[in-house]
C-alpha positions as a Python dict, from the first residue, in 0.01 Angstrom:
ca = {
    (1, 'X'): (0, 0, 0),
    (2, 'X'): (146, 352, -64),
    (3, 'X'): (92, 586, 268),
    (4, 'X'): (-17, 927, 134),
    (5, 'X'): (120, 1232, 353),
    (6, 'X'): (-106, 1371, 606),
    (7, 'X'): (-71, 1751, 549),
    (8, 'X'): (32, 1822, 928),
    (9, 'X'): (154, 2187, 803),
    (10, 'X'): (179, 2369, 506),
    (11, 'X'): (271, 2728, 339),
    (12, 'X'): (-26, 2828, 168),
    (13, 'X'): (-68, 3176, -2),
    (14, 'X'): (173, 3367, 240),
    (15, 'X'): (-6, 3186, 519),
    (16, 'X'): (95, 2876, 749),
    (17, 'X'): (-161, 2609, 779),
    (18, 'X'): (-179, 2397, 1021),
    (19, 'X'): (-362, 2091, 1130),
    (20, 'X'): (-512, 2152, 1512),
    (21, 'X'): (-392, 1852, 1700),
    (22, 'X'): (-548, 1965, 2010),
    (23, 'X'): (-850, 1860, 1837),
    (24, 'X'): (-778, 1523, 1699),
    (25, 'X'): (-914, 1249, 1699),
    (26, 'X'): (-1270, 1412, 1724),
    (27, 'X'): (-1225, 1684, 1501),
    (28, 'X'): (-972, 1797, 1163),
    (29, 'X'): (-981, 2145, 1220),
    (30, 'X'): (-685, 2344, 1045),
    (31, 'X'): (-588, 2663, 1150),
    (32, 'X'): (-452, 2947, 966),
    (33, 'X'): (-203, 3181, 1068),
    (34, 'X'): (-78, 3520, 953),
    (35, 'X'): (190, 3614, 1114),
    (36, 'X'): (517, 3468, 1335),
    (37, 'X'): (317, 3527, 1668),
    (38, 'X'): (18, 3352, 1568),
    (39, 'X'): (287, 3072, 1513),
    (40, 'X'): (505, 3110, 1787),
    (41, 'X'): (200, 3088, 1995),
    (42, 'X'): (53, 2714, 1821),
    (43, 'X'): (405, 2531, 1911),
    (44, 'X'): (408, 2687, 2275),
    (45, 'X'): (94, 2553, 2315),
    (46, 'X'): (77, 2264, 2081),
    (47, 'X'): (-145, 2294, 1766),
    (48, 'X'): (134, 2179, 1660),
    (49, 'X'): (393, 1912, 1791),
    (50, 'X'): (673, 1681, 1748),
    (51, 'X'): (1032, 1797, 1707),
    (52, 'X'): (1064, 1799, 1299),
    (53, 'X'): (753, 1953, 1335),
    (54, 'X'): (797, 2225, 1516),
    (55, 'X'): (1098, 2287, 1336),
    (56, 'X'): (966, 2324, 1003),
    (57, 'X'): (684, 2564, 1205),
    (58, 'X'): (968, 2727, 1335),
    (59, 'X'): (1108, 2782, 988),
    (60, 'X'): (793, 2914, 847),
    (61, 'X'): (756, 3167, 1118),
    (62, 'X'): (1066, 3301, 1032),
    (63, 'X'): (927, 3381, 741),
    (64, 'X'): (621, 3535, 802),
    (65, 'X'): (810, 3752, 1035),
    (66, 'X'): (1036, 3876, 754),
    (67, 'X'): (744, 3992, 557),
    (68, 'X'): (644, 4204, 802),
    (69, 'X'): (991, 4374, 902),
    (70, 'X'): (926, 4763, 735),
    (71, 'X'): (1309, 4930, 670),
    (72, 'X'): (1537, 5025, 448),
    (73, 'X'): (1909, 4862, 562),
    (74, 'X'): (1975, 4500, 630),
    (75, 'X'): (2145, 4602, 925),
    (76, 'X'): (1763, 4707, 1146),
    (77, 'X'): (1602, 4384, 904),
    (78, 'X'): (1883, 4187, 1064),
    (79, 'X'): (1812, 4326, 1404),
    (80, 'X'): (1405, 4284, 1421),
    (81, 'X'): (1452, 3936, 1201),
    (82, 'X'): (1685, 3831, 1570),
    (83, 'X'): (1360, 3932, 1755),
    (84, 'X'): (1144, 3716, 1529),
    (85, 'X'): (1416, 3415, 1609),
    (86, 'X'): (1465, 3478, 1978),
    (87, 'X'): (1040, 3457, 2016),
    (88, 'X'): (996, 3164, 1796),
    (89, 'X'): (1323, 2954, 1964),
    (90, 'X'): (1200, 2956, 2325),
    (91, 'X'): (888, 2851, 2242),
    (92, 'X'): (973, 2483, 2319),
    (93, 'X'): (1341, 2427, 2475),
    (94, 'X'): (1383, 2090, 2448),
    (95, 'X'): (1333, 1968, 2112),
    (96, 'X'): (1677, 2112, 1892),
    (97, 'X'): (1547, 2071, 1560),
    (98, 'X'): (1352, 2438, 1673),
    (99, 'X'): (1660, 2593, 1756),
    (100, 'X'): (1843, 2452, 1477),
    (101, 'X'): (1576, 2556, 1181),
    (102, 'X'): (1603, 2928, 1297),
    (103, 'X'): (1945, 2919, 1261),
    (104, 'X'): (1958, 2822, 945),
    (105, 'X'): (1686, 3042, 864),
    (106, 'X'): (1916, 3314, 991),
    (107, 'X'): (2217, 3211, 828),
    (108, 'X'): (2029, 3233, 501),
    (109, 'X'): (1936, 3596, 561),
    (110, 'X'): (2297, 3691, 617),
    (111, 'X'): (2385, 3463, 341),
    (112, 'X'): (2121, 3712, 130),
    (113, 'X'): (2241, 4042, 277),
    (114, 'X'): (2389, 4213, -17),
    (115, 'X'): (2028, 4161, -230),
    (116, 'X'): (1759, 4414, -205),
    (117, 'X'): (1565, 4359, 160),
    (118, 'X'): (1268, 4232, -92),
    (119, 'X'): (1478, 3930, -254),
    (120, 'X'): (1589, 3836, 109),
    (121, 'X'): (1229, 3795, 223),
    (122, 'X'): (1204, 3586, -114),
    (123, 'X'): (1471, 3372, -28),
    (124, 'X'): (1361, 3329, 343),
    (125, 'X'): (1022, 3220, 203),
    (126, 'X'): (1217, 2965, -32),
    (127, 'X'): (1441, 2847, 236),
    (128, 'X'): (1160, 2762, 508),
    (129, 'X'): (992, 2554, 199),
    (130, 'X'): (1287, 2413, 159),
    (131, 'X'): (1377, 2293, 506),
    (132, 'X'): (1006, 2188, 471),
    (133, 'X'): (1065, 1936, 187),
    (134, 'X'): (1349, 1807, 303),
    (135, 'X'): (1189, 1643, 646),
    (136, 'X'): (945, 1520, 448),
    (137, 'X'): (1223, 1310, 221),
    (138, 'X'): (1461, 1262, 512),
    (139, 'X'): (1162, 1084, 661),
    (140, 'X'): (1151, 866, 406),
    (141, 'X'): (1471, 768, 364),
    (142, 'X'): (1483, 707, 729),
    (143, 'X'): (1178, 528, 723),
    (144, 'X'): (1336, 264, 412),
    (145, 'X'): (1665, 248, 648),
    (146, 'X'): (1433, 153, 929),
    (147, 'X'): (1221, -49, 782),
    (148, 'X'): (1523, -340, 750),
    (149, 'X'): (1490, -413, 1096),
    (150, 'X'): (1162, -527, 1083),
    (151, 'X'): (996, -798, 1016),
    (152, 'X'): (705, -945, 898),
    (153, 'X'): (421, -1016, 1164),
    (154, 'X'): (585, -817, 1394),
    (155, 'X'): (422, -625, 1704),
    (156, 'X'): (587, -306, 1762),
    (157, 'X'): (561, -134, 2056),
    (158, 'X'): (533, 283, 2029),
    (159, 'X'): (538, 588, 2264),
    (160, 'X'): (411, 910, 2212),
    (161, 'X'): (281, 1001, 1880),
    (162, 'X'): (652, 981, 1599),
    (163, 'X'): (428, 984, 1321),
    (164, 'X'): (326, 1242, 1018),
    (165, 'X'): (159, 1440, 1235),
    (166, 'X'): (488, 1515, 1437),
    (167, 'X'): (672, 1631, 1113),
    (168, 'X'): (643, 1796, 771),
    (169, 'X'): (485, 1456, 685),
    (170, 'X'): (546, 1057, 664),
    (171, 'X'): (688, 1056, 985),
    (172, 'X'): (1031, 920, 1206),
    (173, 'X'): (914, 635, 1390),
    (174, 'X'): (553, 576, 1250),
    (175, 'X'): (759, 617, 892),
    (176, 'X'): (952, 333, 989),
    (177, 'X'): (680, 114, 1001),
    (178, 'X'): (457, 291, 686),
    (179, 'X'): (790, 185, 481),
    (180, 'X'): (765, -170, 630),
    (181, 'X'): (388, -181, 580),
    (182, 'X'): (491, -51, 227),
    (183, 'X'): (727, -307, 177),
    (184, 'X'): (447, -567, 223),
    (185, 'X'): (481, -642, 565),
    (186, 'X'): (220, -703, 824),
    (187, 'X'): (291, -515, 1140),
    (188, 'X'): (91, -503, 1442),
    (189, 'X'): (152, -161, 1679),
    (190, 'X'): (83, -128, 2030),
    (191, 'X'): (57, 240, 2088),
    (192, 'X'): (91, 336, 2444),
    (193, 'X'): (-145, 623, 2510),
    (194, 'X'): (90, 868, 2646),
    (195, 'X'): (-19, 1060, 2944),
    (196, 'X'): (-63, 1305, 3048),
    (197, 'X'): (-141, 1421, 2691),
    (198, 'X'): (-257, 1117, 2542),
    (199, 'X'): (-36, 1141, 2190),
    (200, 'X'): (-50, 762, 2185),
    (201, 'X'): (-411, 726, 2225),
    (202, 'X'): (-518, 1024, 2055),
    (203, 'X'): (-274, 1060, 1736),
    (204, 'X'): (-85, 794, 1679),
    (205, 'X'): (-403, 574, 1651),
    (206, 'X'): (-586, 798, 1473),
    (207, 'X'): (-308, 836, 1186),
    (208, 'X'): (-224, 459, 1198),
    (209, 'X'): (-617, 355, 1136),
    (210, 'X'): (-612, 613, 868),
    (211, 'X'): (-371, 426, 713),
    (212, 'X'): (-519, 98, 783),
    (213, 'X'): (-263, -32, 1014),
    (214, 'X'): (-365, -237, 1276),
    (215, 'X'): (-309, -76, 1609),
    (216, 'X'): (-378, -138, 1971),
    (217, 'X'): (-390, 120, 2242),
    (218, 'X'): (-298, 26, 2589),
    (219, 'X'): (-236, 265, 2898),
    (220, 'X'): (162, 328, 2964),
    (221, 'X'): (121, 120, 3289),
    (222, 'X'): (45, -211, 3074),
    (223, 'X'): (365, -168, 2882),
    (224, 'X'): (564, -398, 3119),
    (225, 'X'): (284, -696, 3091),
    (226, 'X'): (256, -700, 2735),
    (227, 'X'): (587, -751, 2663),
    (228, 'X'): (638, -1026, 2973),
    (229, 'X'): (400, -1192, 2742),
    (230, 'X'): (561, -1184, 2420),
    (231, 'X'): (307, -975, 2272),
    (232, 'X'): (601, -711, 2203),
    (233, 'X'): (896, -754, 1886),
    (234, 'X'): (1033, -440, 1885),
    (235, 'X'): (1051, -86, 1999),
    (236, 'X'): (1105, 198, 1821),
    (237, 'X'): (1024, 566, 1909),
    (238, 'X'): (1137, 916, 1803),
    (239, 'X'): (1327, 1179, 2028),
    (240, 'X'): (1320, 1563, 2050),
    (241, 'X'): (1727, 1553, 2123),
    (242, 'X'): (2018, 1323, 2088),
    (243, 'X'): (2342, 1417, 2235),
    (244, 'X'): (2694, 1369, 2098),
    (245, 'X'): (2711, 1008, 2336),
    (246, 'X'): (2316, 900, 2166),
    (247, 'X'): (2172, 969, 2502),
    (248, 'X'): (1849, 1081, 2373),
    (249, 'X'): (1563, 1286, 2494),
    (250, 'X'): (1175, 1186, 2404),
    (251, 'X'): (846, 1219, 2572),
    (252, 'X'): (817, 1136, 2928),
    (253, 'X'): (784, 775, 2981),
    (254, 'X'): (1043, 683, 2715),
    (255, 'X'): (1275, 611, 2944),
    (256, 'X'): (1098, 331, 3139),
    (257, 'X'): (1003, 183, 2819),
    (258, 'X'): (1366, 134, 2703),
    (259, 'X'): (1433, 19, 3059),
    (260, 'X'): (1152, -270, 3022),
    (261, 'X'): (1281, -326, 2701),
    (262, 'X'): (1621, -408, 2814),
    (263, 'X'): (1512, -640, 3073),
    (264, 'X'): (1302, -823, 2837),
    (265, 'X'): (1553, -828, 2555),
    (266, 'X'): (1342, -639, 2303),
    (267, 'X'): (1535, -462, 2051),
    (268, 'X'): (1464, -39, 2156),
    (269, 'X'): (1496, 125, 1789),
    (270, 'X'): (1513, 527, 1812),
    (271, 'X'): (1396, 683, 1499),
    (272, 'X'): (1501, 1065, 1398),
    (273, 'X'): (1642, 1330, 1134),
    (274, 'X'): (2011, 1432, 1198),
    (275, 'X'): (1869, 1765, 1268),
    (276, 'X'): (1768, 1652, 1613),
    (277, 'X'): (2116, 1537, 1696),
    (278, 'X'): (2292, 1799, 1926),
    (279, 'X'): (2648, 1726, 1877),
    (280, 'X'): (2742, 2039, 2137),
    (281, 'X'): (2603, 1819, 2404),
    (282, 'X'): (2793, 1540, 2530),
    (283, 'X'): (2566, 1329, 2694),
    (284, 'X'): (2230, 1360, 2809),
    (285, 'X'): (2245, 1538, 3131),
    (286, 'X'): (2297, 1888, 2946),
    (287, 'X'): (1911, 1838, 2783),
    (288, 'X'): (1685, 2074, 2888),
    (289, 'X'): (1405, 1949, 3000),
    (290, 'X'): (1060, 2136, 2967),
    (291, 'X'): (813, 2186, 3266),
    (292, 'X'): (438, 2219, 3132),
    (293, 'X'): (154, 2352, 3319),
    (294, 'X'): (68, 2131, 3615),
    (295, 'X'): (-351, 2178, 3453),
    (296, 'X'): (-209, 1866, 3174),
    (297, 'X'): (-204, 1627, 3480),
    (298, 'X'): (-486, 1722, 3699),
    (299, 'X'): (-745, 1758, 3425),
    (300, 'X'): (-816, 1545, 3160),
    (301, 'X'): (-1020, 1788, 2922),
    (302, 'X'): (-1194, 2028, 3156),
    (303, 'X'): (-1246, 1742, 3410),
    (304, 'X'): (-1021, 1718, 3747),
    (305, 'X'): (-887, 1406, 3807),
    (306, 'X'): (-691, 1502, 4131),
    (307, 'X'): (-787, 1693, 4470),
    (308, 'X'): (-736, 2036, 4476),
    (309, 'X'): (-415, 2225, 4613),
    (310, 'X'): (-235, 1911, 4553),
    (311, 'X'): (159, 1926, 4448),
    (312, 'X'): (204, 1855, 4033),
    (313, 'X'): (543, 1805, 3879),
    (314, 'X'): (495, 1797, 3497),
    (315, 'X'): (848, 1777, 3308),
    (316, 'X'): (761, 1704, 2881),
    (317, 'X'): (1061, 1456, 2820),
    (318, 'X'): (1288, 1208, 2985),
    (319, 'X'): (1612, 1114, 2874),
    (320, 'X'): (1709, 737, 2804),
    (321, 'X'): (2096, 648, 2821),
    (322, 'X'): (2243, 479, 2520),
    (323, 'X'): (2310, 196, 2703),
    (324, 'X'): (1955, 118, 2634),
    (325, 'X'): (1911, 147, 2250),
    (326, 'X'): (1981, -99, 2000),
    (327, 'X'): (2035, 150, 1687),
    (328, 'X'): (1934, 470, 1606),
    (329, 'X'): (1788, 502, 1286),
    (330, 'X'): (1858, 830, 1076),
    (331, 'X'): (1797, 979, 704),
    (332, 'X'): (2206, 902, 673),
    (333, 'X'): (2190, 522, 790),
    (334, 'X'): (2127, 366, 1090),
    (335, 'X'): (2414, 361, 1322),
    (336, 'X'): (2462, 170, 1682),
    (337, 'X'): (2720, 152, 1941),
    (338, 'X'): (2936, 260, 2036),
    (339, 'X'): (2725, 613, 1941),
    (340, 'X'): (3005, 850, 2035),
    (341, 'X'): (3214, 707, 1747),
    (342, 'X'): (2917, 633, 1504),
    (343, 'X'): (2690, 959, 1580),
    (344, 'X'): (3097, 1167, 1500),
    (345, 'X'): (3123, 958, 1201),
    (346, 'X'): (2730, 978, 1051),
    (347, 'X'): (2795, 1382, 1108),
    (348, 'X'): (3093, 1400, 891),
    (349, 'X'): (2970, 1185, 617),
    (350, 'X'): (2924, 1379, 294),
}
């Protein structure tokens, strides 16, 4: 079966558009934005979400920005396009693939400078469609890399939601397994649902029964049991940051997944562009991690689920040590350990 791209975000008419994932799986609402606030505000609060994602959003809000920077040297366009950067990068601190599509944006605008301020907005406009693109083709070469380590009939265990909807389109993780399922193999995912935000239950099973994959939800506390059972093949999940050592930051809960996966001697597959790989970090204790409002785990919807009053800790990711992954899969190759010699290797290759 060929997976067609679910249009997560798109540049439309001087406009980003952008699928509301707040709203899924009830609703497909998209939302329309014109300018870099509009945008800045849908990753902070996650219209939109998932670190090649966000990046490409990122990119685009760059963009927008520049069209609506009013002087006459490139020297005050330079200065306000740094304000448009600055507001879009802290948006989300964890996942790199932000910070690292607004610096390229940024390079490209100093690459630009000697061209009338007009052509530079031009080639800003290209560039962000360009960075958009290419996720969408890294993810599927990453996803026919990937797809090599599977096999048919398998059950493969997911966290969090790695799919299209987390990137310009195909997906990291879920692409892994639409190139298997391409490839004419049956594969079975258990999605866990992903509190406290539910990206498991509420995305990746709605894009993986779009696509007619069979998928089971189950709640991130059955994750252990299934795979005591043998219900579980393989692992494989995306990550919002990788450090130089392959340390890698992904959605909280990750971590205990790769540790069950260890003890049950189930291959744990990490799935991700090299633009989420943070080579200025040596290992995984220099991630930041992101605190989110304490409201995402005592409410589900508008309904409390706790007492009142009652202390909330709420960090967004969790970092699993190498030691725990079998390969990580990238749009270069997949690579394994030992990851400080492979990762230094997969950055230099031409």
């Amino acid at each position: 079966m060929s997976i067609d791209t679910i249009r997560t975000i798109e540049w439309k008419d001087d406009k980003v558009v952008m699928l509301d994932q707040r709203q899924l799986p009830l609703k497909e609402v998209y939302v329309t934005y014109e300018d870099y606030l509009g945008v800045a505000q849908a990753i902070k609060h996650m219209v939109i979400r998932g670190a090649p994602a966000i990046g490409v959003a990122a990119a685009f809000g760059v963009a927008l920005g520049a069209m609506g920077i009013g002087v006459r040297t490139f020297e005050e366009f330079y200065e306000k396009l740094g304000i448009v950067c600055r507001r879009l990068a802290e948006t989300r601190p964890t996942a790199v693939n932000l910070m690292w599509a607004v610096e390229r944006m940024r390079a490209c605008a100093l690459a630009e400078q000697h061209r009338p301020l007009s052509e530079i907005v031009a080639a800003l406009k290209k560039e962000a469609n360009t960075i958009y693109h290419e996720d969408i083709e890294a993810n599927r070469r990453m996803g026919r890399a990937g797809q090599t380590l599977l096999n048919d009939g398998d059950n493969v265990l997911t966290h969090c939601n790695a799919g299209a909807l987390a990137t310009a389109g195909f997906g990291t993780a879920l692409g892994v397994i639409y190139a298997a399922t391409e490839a004419g193999k049956r594969i079975h995912v258990y999605a866990d649902e992903t509190r406290p935000r539910l990206q498991g239950a509420g995305l990746t099973a709605w894009e993986l029964q779009k696509h007619g994959i069979q998928v089971t939800v189950i709640t991130d506390t059955m994750c252990a049991s299934v795979m005591k059972q043998g219900k579980i093949q393989k692992v494989i999940v995306g990550a919002d940051r990788i450090a130089a050592n392959g340390d890698t930051a992904n959605k909280i809960g990750t971590y205990g997944v790769a540790l069950m996966a260890h003890y049950h001697k189930i291959p744990f597959y990490v799935a991700a562009p090299m633009s989420t790989i943070d080579p200025k970090i040596t290992d995984g204790s220099q991630i930041p991690i992101e605190e989110r409002d304490a409201r995402e785990v005592t409410h589900i919807g508008q309904h409390r689920i706790t007492p009142e009053h009652v202390e909330v800790i709420n960090p967004a990711f969790d970092v699993t040590p190498a030691a725990f992954i079998t390969a990580i899969i990238t749009d270069r190759g997949i690579v394994k350990a030992p990851f400080t010699e492979s990762i230094a290797a997969l950055i230099t290759q031409k």
